[in-house]
ROSE-837514 format. One line per field, with one value per residue (C-alpha): residue number from 1; residue in one letter; x, y, z. Coordinates in pm, whole numbers, always signed. Each point is the difference from the previous one (the first is absolute). Layout:
REM residues N
n: [NUM, ...] $
res: [a, ...] $
x: [X, ...] $
y: [Y, ...] $
z: [Z, ...] $
//
This chain:
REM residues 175
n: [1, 2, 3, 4, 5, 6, 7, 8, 9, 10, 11, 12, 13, 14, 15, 16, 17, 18, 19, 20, 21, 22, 23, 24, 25, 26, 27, 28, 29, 30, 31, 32, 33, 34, 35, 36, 37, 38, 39, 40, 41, 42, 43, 44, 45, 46, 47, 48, 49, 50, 51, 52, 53, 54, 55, 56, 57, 58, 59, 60, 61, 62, 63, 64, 65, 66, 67, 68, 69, 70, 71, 72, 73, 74, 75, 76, 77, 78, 79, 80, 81, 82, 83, 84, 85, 86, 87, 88, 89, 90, 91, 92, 93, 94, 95, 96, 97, 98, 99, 100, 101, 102, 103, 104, 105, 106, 107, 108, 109, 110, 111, 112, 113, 114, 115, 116, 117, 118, 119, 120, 121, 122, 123, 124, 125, 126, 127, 128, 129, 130, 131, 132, 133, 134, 135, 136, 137, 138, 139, 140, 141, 142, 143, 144, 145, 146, 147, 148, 149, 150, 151, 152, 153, 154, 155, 156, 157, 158, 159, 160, 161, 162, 163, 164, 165, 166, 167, 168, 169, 170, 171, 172, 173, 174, 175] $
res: [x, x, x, x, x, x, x, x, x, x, x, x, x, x, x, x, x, x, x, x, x, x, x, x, x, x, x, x, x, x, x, x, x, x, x, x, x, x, x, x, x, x, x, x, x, x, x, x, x, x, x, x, x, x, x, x, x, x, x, x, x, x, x, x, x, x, x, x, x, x, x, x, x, x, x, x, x, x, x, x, x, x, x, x, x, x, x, x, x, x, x, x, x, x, x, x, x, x, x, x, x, x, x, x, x, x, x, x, x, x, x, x, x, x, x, x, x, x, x, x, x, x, x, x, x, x, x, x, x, x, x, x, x, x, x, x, x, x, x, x, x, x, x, x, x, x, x, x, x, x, x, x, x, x, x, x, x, x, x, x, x, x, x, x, x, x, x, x, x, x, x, x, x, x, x] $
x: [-15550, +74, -247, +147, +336, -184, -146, +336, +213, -267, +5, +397, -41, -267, +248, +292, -207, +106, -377, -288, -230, -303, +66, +50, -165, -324, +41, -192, +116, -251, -60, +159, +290, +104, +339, -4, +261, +224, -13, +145, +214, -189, +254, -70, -345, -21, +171, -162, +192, -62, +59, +181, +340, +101, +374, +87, -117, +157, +327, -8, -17, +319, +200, -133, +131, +334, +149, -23, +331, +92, +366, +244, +247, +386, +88, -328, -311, -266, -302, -91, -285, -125, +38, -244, -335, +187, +22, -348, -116, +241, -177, -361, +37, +169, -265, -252, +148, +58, +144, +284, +301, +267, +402, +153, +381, +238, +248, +307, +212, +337, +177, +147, +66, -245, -15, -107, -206, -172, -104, -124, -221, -131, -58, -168, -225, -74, -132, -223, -115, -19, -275, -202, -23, -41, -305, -178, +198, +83, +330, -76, -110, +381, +332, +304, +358, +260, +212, +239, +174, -103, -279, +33, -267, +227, +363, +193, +236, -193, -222, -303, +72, +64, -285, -253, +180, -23, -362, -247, -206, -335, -9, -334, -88, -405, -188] $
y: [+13207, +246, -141, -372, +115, +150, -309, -169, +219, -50, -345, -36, +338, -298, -311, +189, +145, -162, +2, -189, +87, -78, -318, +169, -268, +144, +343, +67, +139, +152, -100, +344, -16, -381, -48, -154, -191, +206, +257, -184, -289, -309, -68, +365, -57, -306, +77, -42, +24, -277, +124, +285, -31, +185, +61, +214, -278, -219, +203, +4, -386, -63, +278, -190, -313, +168, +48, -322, -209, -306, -2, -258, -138, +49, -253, -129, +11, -202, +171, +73, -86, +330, +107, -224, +244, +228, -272, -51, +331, +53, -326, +72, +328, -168, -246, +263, +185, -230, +327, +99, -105, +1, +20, -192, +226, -255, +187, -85, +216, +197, -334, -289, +36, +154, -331, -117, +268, -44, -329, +8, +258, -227, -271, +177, +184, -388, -114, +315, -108, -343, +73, +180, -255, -251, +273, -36, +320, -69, -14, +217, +302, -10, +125, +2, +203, -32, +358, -217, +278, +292, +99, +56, +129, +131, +95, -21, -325, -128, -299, +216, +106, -355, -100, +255, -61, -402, -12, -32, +276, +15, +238, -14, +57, +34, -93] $
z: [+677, +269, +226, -48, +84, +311, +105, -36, +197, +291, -7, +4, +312, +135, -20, +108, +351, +330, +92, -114, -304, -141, -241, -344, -175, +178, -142, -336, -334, -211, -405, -88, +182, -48, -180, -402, -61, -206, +298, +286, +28, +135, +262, +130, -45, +169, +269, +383, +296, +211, +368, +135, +213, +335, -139, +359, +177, -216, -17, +399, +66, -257, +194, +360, -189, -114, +328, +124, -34, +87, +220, +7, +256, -124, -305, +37, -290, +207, +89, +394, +117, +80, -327, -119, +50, -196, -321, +51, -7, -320, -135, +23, -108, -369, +16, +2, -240, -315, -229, +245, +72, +237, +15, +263, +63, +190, +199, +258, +235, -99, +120, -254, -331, -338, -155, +342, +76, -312, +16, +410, -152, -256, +206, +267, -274, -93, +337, -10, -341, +101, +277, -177, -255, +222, +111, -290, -205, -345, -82, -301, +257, +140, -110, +211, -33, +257, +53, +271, +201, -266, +201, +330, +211, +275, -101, +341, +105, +285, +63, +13, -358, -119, +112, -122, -340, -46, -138, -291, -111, -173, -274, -190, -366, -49, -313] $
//
């Protein structure tokens, strides 16, 4: 029993590695040591991982993804053109990723009112989310939330504020 629960614990160190190992269907068991049925639970027992993931690496291209956002003239929610490497970058990274998901966070300057505010937000999330549907991204991968003038970037009064603050940001939920 002791040496099953051995086995077990190095194949879930093995799955959980951020470096390649030996295919664990490739590793033998001997007569003695293979589990009965009423000492293991079959889903235990049958359990192989599959590949092993890089999570760091992982874990860096989401935070390279996170500060990207896309600005936004004043009382305006159409997308620049020179924002539109950033969408596709955002997009093939979804696309790639079928588990993950993304949240789309509309927001507008100090100016105008929260109702307003609010709903700039959302429609500027909703041209970012429109791209990257029209990109091939799922609409299931994306969420969207406006915070309208809750969340400034930059708190002073001047145009350079307003305009670091009227954006969408990706904020990404993997697995």
């Amino acid at each position: 029993m002791r040496t099953i629960i051995a086995i077990l614990i190095i194949l879930v160190v093995a799955a959980c590695s951020s470096t390649p190992k030996t295919n664990v269907s490739q590793i033998s068991v001997s007569e003695e040591a293979a589990p009965t049925s009423s000492s293991v639970p079959a889903a235990t027992a049958s359990f192989v991982p599959t590949q092993s993931i890089d999570v760091s690496s992982l874990t860096s291209e989401v935070q390279q993804l996170e500060k990207h956002s896309d600005y936004f003239d004043f009382d305006m929610y159409a997308i620049k053109p020179e924002y539109q490497e950033v969408i596709k970058k955002e997009a093939e990274f979804l696309i790639g990723h079928k588990n993950d998901h993304v949240t789309l966070e509309g927001n507008a300057d100090e100016r105008g009112t929260i109702e307003y505010n609010y709903e700039l937000g959302d429609r500027r999330a909703n041209a970012v989310r429109m791209s990257l549907v029209n990109l091939g991204v799922p609409s299931d991968q994306i969420l969207m939330i406006s915070y309208g003038k809750e969340k400034p970037r930059l708190l002073c009064h001047t145009e350079k504020c307003w305009k670091e603050n009227r954006r969408v940001d990706f904020v990404y939920k993997l697995g």
